[in-house]
C-alpha positions in Angstrom: 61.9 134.0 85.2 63.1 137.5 84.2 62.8 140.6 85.8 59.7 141.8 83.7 57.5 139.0 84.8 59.1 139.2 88.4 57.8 143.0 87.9 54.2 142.1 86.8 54.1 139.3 89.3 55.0 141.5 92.2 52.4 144.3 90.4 49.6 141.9 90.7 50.0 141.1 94.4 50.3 144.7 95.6 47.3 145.4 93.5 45.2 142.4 94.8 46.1 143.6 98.1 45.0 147.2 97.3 41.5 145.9 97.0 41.8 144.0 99.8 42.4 146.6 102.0 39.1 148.4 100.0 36.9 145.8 100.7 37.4 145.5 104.2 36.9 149.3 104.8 33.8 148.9 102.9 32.5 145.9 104.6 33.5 147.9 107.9 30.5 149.5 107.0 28.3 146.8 107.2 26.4 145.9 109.9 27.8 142.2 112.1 25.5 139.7 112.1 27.5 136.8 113.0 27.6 134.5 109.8 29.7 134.0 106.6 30.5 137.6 106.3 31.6 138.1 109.6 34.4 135.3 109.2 35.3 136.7 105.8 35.6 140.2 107.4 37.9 138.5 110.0 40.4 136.6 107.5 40.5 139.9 105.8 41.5 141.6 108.7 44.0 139.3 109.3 45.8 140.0 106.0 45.0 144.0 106.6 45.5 144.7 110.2 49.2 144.6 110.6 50.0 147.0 107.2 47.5 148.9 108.3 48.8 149.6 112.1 51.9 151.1 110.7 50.1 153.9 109.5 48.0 153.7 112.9 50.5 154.3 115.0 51.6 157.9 113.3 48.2 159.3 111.5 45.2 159.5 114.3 42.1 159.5 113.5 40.3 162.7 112.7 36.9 163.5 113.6 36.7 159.8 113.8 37.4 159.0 110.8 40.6 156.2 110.0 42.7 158.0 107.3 45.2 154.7 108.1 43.9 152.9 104.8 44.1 156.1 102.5 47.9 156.1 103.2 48.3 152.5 103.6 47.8 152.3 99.7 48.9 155.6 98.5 52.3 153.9 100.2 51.8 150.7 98.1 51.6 152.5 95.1 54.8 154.7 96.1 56.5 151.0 96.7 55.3 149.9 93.1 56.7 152.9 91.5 59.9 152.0 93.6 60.1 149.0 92.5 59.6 149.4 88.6 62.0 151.9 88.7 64.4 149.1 90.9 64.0 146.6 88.5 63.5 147.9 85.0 
C-alpha cells in the first residue's frame, strides 16, 4: 500500500466522520421518542462525544448555543491538510 492510497484511505475516514459529527447535531434537533432513532442517536454519540469534549472543555457555549462541533471539524480538516502535506 503506498502512501497515496494510505492518504485517500485516511481522507475518507476523517470525511465519513465529518458527517457524522453533522448528523448528530442535526438529529439533536429532533424530538426523542424512544425508538430506532433514539438508539441510532446514541451509537452516534458514542463515536462523537469524546472528539467532541475536547473542544467542550475550552469553547463554552454561547447564548446556548454548542460552537464544540463547528471547531471539532474545522480541526479535522486542519489535521487532513496536516497530513497531506505529511505524507505527500
Amino acid at each position: 500500500m503506498g502512501f497515496y492510497t494510505l492518504f485517500v484511505l485516511v481522507q475518507r475516514l476523517i470525511d465519513i466522520y465529518g458527517w457524522v459529527i453533522v448528523i448528530w447535531c442535526l438529529m439533536s434537533w429532533l424530538p426523542r421518542t424512544g425508538g430506532l432513532l433514539d438508539d441510532i442517536r446514541a451509537a452516534m454519540g458514542m463515536l462523537v462525544e469524546p472528539f467532541l469534549n475536547v473542544f467542550r472543555r475550552f469553547i463554552p457555549p454561547v447564548m446556548g448555543v454548542d460552537f464544540s462541533p463547528v471547531v471539532a471539524i474545522l480541526a479535522l480538516t486542519l489535521i487532513e491538510r496536516v497530513l497531506y502535506y505529511l505524507i505527500l
